[in-house]
N, C-alpha and C positions, 0 to 999 in steps of 0.2 A: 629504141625502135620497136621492139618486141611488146613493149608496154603498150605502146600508141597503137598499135596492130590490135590487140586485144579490146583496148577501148574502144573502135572502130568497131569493132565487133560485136560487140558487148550492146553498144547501141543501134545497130542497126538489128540485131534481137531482138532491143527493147520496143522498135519502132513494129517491128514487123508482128510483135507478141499483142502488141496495143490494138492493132487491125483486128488482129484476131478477134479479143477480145471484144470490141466493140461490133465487130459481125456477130460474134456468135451472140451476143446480149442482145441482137435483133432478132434474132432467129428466134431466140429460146421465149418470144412471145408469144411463137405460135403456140399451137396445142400440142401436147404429147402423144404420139403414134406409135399405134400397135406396128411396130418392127424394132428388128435386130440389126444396129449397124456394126459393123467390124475394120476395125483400119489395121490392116493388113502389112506389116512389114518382110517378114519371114515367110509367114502364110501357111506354115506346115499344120500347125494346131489348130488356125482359123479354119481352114478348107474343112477339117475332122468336123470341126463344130459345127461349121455350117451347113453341112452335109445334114446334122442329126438334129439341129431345129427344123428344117425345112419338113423333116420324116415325122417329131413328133409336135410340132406348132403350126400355127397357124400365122403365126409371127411374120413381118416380111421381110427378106435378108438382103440388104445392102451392102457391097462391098466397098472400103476404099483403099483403093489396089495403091498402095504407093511406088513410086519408081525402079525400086531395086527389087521388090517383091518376084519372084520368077512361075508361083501356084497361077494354075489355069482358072480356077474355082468354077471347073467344068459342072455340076450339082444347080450354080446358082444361074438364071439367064443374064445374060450378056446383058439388056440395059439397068440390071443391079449392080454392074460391075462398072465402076466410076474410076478412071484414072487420077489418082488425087495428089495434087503437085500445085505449088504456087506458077510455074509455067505454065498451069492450066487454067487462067484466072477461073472462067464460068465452071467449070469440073472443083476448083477449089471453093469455091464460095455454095455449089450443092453441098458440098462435102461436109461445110459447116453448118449448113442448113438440118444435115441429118445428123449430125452429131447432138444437135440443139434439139430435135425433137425426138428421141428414139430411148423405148423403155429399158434397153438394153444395148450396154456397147460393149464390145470385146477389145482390146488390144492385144499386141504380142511382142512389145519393144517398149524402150524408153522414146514416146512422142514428142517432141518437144512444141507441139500445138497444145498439148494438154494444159503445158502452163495459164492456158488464156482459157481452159475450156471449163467454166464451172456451172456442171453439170447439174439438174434442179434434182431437187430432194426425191423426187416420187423414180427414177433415174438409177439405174446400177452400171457402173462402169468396173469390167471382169480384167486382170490381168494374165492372161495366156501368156508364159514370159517363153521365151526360145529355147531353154534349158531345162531337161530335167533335173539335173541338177547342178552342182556350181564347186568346181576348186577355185578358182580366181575371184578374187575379192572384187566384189562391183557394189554402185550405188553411194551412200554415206561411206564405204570403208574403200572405195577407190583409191588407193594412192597416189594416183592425180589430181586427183580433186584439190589437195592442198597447194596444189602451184596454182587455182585457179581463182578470181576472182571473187569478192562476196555476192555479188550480184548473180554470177553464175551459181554458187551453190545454193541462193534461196530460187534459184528458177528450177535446179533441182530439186528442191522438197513441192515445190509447188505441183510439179508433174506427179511426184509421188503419191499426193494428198489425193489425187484422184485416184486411184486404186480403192474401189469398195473392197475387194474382192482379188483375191491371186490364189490362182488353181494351184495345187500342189499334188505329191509323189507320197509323200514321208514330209514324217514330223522332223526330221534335222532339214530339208530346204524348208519347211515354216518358218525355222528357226532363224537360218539366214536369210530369209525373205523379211521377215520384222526388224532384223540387225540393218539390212541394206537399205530399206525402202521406210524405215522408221515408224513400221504398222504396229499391230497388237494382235491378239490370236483372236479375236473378232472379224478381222479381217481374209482370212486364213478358209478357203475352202477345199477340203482333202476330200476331193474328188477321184485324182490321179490325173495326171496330165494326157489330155486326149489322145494324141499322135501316141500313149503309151499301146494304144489296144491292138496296133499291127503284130508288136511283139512278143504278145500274150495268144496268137490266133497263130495254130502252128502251121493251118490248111492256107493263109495268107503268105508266111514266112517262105513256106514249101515254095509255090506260086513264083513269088518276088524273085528265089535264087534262079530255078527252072529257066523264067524271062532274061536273068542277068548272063546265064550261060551262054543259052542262045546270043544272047546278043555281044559278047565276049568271048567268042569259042575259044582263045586261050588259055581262058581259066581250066577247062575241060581235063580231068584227070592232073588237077595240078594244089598243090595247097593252096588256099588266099592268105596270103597276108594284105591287110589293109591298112597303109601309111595316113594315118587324118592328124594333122597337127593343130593345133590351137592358132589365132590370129595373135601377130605379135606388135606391140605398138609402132605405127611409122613402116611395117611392113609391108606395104601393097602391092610394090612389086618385087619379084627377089630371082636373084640369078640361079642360084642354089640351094642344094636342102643339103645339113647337119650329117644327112647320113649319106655312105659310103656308097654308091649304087652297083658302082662295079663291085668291090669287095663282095659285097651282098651277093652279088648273080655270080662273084667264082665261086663263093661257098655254097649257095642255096638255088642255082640256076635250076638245076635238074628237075627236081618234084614239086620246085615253088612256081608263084608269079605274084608280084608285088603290082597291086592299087595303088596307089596316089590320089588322095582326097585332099584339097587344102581350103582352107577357110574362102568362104564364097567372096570376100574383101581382097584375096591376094589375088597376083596375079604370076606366074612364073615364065620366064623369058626360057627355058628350054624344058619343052615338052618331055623327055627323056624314056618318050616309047621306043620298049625293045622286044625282042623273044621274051624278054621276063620283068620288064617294064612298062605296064598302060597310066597313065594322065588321064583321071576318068574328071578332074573338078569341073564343075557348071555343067556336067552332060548328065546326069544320075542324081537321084534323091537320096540324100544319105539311109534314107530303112532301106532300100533296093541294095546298096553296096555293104551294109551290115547284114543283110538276109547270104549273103556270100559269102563273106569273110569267113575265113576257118578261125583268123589271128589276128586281134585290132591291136596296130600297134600308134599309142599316141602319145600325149605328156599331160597337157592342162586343161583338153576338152573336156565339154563336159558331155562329150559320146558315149565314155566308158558307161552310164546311169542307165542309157536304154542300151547298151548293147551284152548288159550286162544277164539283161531280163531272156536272152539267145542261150544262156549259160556257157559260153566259150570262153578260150583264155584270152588274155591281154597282156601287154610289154607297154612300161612306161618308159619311151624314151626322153627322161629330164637330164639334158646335156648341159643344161643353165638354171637347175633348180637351185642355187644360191642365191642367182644374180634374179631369178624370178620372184622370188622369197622377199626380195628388198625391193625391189621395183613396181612389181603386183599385186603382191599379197598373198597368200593360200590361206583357207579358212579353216583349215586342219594340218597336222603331221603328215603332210604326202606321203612317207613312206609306208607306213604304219597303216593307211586307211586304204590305200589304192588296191585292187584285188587282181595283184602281181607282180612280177621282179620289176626293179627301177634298171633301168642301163644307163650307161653313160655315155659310151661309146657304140662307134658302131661294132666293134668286135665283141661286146659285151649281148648287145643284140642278137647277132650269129650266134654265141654260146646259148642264149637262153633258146634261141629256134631249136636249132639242135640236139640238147640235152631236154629239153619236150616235157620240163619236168614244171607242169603248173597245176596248181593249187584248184582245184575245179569246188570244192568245198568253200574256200576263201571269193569266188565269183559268187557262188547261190546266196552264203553270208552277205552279201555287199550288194543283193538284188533284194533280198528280204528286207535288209534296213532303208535303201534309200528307193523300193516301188510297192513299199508298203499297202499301197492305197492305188497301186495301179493293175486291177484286177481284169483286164479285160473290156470291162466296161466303162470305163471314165465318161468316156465323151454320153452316152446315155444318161451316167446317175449327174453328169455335170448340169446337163439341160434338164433335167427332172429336178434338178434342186432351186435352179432357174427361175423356170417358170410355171410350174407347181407348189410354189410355196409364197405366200405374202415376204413381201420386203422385212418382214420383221421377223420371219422367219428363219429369212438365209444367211 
């Protein structure tokens, strides 16, 4: 049953990739236009960018705002901003129109229109990925991948093959951006990942907490701990979280209050706001809720990368780093590379809150190596490398 489910699948892909494709082969006979188009999944890196061609180009920015997307991309007017969805026939078939003609495209996810979208030679297509960097193995070294079909994994390289270009931090995500996505360091632009420049600007950082106070007066004289955990496969909606909440607020109720951040895909059926408990997911941008935090406590995000660039401490809580080990992959020794105690439990968490004894050296180590390249200015030297330079150039 599960075979024939996937076949069904598999080709109504194939059908729906072939539209594509044959739209977009109509389109790409027009002329190539001076604009920047960007399809939009995430939105946090797009919005930075788009923001900084508009200031130093003359280029014209089009968005296409995909459905989960939640950025306003207040910077660009509203008739550049196209809701792009096969629900939208006429909104999808623009969409491809601008894909097909536009000297410049950004992404920021794995598209899977991309399969079909082969983009003409004079044409650079930027990968913006969602992460700055990566403990979970994705792309070719997926561990899923291998339950999945051959047709599926060559419509994975095919999306990959479009990537001229994938903005980086440090030379170790180059590394695993060419392990994943099957590139070469030709491909490889160490720019630093745009959204890196909030957390390099300490007069922005200062700002972001100030507005989060305000607008959380609980936090007010209190430490942050912020709970953001990793999306867990099949997880989308979940009754409960791993860690102890009461426990938590009899030990650390006093001078604490615990965040709750969880992947924008889950959804949790109790809110579990208290004196020392706020559910902040879908209402706050994750820099707003790390501009706060005193204490990021997570396991396999890949948050720890920018929030590490804040120089505060962090607590990995991997309660299931064996059974994550086999099932997802890690690209490295977690223990060993993460810049902080592992816990296991929730009482091992309250010991490390407690005992206050982190490694503030072991954070700046672990910001130097993997934001190498993220000075402040990314999103600037990204678009000056752009479009100040010939294609042969970049």
């Amino acid at each position: 049953m599960i075979c024939l489910i996937e076949m069904i699948k598999e080709a109504a892909l194939a059908i729906y990739l072939t539209a594509v494709r044959t739209v977009f082969r109509l389109c790409r006979l027009a002329p190539l236009q001076h604009k920047t188009v960007m399809l939009a999944s995430f939105g946090d890196n797009i919005q930075v960018v788009a923001s900084e061609v508009s200031a130093q180009t003359d280029s014209r920015v089009v968005i296409l705002k995909e459905p989960g997307c939640r950025q306003k991309f207040d910077s660009i007017a509203s008739r550049n901003i196209i809701r792009f969805s096969p629900a939208r026939p006429s909104n999808w078939l623009k969409g491809l129109y601008h894909l097909a003609t536009a000297e410049v495209v950004f992404v920021d996810n794995y598209h899977l229109i991309l399969a079909a979208c082969d983009f003409r030679q004079e044409a650079v297509c930027v990968q913006l990925w969602h992460a700055n960097g990566a403990v979970k193995m994705f792309g070719l070294y997926d561990k899923t991948a291998s339950d999945r079909p051959k047709s599926a994994i060559r419509r994975f390289r095919q999306v990959y093959s479009r990537f001229h270009k994938v903005v980086v931090s440090s030379d170790e995500m180059a590394g695993i951006f060419k392990r994943a996505f099957g590139l070469d360091e030709a491909n490889i632009l160490k720019t630093g990942v745009p959204r890196t420049d909030f957390y390099r600007s300490t007069q922005r950082v200062k700002k972001a907490r100030e507005e989060m106070e305000m607008s959380l007066p609980q936090l007010r004289d209190k430490k942050v701990l912020l709970y953001a955990p990793t999306f867990r496969d099949s997880d989308f909606t979940i009754d409960s979280l791993p860690l102890d909440l009461e426990k938590m607020k009899d030990a650390l109720g006093t001078d604490h209050h615990l965040l709750i951040q969880l992947h924008r895909t889950v959804q949790l059926v109790d809110t579990y706001n208290s004196d020392f408990v706020t559910h902040t997911s879908g209402k706050y941008d994750i820099a707003s809720l790390l501009s706060v935090a005193d204490l990021l406590i997570t396991d396999y995000s890949s948050i720890p990368f920018e929030f590490s660039m804040l120089g505060r401490p962090m607590l990995f809580f991997a309660y299931d780093l064996e059974q994550y080990k086999v099932t997802r992959g890690i690209w490295f020794e977690y223990t060993a590379m993460m810049p902080g105690p592992v816990a296991r439990t929730t009482d091992d968490v309250i010991r490390h809150i407690k005992e206050n004894h982190f490694d503030y050296l072991e954070v700046a180590s672990f910001d130097a190596i993997w934001n190498k390249y993220a000075t402040g200015n990314a999103s600037k030297n990204l678009v000056e490398v752009l479009y100040k330079k010939t294609p042969e150039e970049i």
